[in-house]
N, CA, C and O of each residue as an XYZ file, in Angstrom:
188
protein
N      65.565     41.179     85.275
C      64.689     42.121     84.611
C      63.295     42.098     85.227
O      62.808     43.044     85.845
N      62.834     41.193     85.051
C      61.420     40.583     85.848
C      61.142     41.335     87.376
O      60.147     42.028     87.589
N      62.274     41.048     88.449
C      62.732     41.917     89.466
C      62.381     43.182     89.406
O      61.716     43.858     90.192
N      62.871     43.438     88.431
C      63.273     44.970     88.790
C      62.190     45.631     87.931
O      62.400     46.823     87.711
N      61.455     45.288     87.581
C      59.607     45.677     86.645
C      58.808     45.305     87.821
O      57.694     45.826     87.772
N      59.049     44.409     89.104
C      57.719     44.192     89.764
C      58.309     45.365     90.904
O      57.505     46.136     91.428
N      59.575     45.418     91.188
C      60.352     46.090     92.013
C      59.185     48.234     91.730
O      58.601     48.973     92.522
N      59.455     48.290     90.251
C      59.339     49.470     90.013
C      57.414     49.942     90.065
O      56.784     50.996     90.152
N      57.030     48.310     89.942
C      55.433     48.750     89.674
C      55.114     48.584     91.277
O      54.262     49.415     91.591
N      55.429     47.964     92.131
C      55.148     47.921     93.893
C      55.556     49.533     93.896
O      54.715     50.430     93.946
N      56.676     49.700     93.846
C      56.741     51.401     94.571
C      55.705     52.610     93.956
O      55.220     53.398     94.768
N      55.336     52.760     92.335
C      54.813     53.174     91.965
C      53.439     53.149     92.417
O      52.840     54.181     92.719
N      52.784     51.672     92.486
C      51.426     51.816     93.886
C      51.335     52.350     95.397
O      50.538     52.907     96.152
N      52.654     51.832     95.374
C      52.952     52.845     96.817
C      52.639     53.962     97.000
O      51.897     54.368     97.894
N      53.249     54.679     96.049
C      53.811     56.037     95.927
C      51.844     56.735     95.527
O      51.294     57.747     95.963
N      51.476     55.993     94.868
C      49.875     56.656     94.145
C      49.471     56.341     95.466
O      48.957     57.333     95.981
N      49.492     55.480     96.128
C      48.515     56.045     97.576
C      48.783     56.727     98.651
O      48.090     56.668     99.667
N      49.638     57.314     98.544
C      50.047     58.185     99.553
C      49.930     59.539     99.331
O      50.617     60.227     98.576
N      48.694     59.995    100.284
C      48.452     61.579     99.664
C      49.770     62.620    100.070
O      50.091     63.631     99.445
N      50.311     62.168    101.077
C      51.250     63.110    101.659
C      52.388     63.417    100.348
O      52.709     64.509     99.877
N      52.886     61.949     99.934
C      53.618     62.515     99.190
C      53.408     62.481     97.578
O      54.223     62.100     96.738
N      52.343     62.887     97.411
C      52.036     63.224     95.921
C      51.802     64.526     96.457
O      52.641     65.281     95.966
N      51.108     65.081     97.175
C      51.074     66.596     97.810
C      52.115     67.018     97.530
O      52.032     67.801     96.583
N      53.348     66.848     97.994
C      54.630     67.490     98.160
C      55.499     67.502     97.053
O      56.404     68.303     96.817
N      55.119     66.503     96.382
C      55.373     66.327     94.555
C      55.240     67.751     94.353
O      56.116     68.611     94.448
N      53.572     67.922     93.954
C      52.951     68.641     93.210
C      52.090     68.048     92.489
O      51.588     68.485     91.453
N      51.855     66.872     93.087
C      50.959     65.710     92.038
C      49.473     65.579     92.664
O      48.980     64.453     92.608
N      48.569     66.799     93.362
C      47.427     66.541     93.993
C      46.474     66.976     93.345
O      46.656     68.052     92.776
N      45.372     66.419     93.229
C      44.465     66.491     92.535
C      43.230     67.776     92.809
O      42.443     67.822     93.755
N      43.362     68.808     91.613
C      43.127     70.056     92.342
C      41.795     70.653     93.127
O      41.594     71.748     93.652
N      40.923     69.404     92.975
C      39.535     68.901     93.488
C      39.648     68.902     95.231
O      38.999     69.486     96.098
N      40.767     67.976     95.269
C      41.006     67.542     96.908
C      41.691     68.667     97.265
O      41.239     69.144     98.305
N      42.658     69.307     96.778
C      43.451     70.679     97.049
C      42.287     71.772     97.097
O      42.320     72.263     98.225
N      41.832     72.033     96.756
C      40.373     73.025     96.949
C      39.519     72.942     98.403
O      39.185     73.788     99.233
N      39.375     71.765     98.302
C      38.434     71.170     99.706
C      39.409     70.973    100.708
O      38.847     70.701    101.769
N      40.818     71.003    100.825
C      41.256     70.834    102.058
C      41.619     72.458    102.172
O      41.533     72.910    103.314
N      41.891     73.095    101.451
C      41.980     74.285    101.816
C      41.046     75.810    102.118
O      41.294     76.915    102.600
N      39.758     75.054    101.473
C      38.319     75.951    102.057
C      38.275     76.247    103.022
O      38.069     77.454    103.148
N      38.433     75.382    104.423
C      38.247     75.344    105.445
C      38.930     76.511    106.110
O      38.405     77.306    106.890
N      40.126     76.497    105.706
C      41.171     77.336    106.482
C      40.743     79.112    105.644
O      40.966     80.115    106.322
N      40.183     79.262    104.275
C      40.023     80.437    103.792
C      38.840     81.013    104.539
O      38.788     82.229    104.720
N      37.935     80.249    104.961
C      36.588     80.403    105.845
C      37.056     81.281    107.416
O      36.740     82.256    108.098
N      37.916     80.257    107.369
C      38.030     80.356    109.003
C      38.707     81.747    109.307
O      38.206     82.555    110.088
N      40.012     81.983    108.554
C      40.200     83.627    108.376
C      39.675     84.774    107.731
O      40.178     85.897    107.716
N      38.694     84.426    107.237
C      37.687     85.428    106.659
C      37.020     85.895    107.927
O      37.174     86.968    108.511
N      36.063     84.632    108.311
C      35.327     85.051    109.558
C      35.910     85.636    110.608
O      35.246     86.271    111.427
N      37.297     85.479    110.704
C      37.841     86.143    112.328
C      37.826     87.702    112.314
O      38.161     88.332    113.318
């Protein structure tokens, strides 16, 4: 039991630091989703 609670809380930290795949979840925080995607709304506006 013990195992398999440290087993589930390691992947779960895993899993929270990895932006790639909380992105692909749907689990991104819509602050950082805003600011990575400004850039690119800028850039085709201006062309």
């Amino acid at each position: 039991m013990i195992k398999r609670t440290s087993l589930l809380v390691i992947t779960l930290l895993a899993l929270s630091g990895c932006d790639q795949i909380a992105q692909k979840m749907g689990m991104e925080d819509p602050a950082k989703k805003e600011a990575r995607l400004e850039p690119d709304g800028k850039a085709v506006g201006s062309a």
